[in-house]
N, C-alpha and C positions, 0 to 999 in steps of 0.2 A: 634531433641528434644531440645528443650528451658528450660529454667532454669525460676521459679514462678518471677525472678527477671526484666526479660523483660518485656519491653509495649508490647502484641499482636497489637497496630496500628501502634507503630513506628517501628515493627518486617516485618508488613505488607506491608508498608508505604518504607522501605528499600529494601524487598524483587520487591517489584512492580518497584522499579528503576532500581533495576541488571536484572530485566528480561526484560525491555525494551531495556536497554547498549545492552545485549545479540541480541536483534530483530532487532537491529539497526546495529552488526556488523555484521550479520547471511549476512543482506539485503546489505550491501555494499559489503560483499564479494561475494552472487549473482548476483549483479550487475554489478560489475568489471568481473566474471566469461562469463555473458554474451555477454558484449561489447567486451570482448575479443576474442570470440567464431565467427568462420566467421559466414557470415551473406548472404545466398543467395539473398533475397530481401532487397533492401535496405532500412532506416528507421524501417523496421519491427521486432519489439522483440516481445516474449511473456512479458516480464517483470518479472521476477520469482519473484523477489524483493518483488512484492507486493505482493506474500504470505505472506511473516512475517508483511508486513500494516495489510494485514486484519485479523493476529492472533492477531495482536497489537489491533485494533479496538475490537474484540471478544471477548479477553479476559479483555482488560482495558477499552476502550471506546473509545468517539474519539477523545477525548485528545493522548491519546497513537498514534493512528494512524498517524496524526500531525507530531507527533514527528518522529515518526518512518521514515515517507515519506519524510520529507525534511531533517532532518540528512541525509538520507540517498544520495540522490540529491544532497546534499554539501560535505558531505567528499568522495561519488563519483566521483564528478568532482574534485576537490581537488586533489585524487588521480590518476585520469586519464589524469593532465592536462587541463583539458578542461573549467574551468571557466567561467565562461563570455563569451563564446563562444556564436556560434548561435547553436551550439548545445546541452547545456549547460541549454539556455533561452528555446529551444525546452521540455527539459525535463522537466526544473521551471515549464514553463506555461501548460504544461500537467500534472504535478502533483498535482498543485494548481488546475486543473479543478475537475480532479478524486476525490480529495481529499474533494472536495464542494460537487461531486455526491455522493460517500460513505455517507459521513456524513448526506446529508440529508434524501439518501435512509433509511440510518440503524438508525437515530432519528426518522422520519416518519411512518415506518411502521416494526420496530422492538416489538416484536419477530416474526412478519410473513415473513418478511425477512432474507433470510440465506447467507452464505459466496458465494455461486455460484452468487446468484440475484445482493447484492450488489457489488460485483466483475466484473458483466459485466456491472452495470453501470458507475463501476469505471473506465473500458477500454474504453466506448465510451466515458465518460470525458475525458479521457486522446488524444484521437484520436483528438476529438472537438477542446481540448484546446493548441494540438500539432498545428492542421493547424491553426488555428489560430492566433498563434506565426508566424508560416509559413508565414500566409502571411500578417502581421504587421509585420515583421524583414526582411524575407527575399526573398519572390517572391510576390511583389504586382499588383497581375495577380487574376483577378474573376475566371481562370479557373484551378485556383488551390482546387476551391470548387466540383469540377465534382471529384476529388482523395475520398471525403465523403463516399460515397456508398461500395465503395472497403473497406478503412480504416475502417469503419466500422463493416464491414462482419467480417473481419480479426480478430476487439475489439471482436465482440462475443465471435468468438473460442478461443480467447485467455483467455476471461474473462471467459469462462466456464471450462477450466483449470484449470487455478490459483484458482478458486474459489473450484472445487474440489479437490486440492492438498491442501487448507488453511483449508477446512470442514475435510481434512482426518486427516489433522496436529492438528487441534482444540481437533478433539474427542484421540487423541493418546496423549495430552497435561493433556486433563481431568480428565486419567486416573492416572495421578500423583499428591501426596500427596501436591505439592506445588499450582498445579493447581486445585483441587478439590474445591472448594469451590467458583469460579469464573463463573461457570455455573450457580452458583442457584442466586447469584449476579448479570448480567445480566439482569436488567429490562428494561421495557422503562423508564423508569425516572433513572436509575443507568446508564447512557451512555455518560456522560463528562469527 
């Protein structure tokens, strides 16, 4: 409850930055959880991470998303060590890809796009803009593009995950008195 003495924008305007901090330390602690987690394939995560991206994106826009996605990719690596690494620029340039596909997915064809859609095309950005990295940094071999198809497959499932653990997260968000009001906010013109 607030007091008649507060701005409701600067109340609002506050509230939207603690709950990004929040999305951003959720995603660097799923992220460190994962990298940590053995890994039978290698290269292969699901990325959990990007569920709090695309609650971030959902619920603020894609400004949020942004933020969410490379905080999280720097004080990741940061905490893991791994900086500047080639794994490091692996991640950069994968999430810079994703983070272009989202964005234009859910500016383009939002509200007929939902958290699953834009989520797998944020995994095939992310796959694209991994090999990519791949092979400008570190195997400048054309037959690192034949790995596409596989990686790919893999973006799907993974992006149809993430994308219904972010839609289950979203509608379990909505139901709360601080996130109410964020649904009917969502327009296509309300997404920066």
């Amino acid at each position: 409850m607030t007091s008649s003495g507060v701005d409701p924008q600067e109340l609002e305007h506050t509230r939207r930055r603690v709950m990004l901090a929040l999305f951003v330390a959720m995603a660097v602690a799923l992220h460190t959880v994962e990298v940590l987690l053995p890994n039978p394939i290698p290269w292969f995560r699901i990325g959990l991470a990007n569920i709090l991206a695309l609650t971030a994106l959902f619920s603020y826009g894609i400004q949020a998303l942004w933020i969410v996605s490379i905080a999280r990719i720097m004080i990741g690596s940061m905490l893991l060590g791994s900086m500047f690494s080639p794994g490091f620029l692996l991640s950069l340039g994968g999430g810079l890809a994703a983070n272009a596909m989202m964005s234009a997915g859910y500016k383009l064809w939002q509200p007929k796009i939902g958290p699953v859609g834009v989520s797998i095309l944020g995994a095939i950005g992310h796959v694209t803009g991994q090999l990519l990295i791949a092979w400008l940094v570190v195997i400048r071999h054309p037959s690192i593009w034949m790995l596409l198809p596989f990686f790919l497959l893999f973006a799907l499932i993974s992006g149809i995950i993430n994308g219904l653990a972010a839609d289950y997260l979203l509608g379990s968000l909505y139901k709360h008195p601080i996130f109410a009001g964020l649904k009917k906010q969502q327009t296509p013109n309300n997404n920066s």
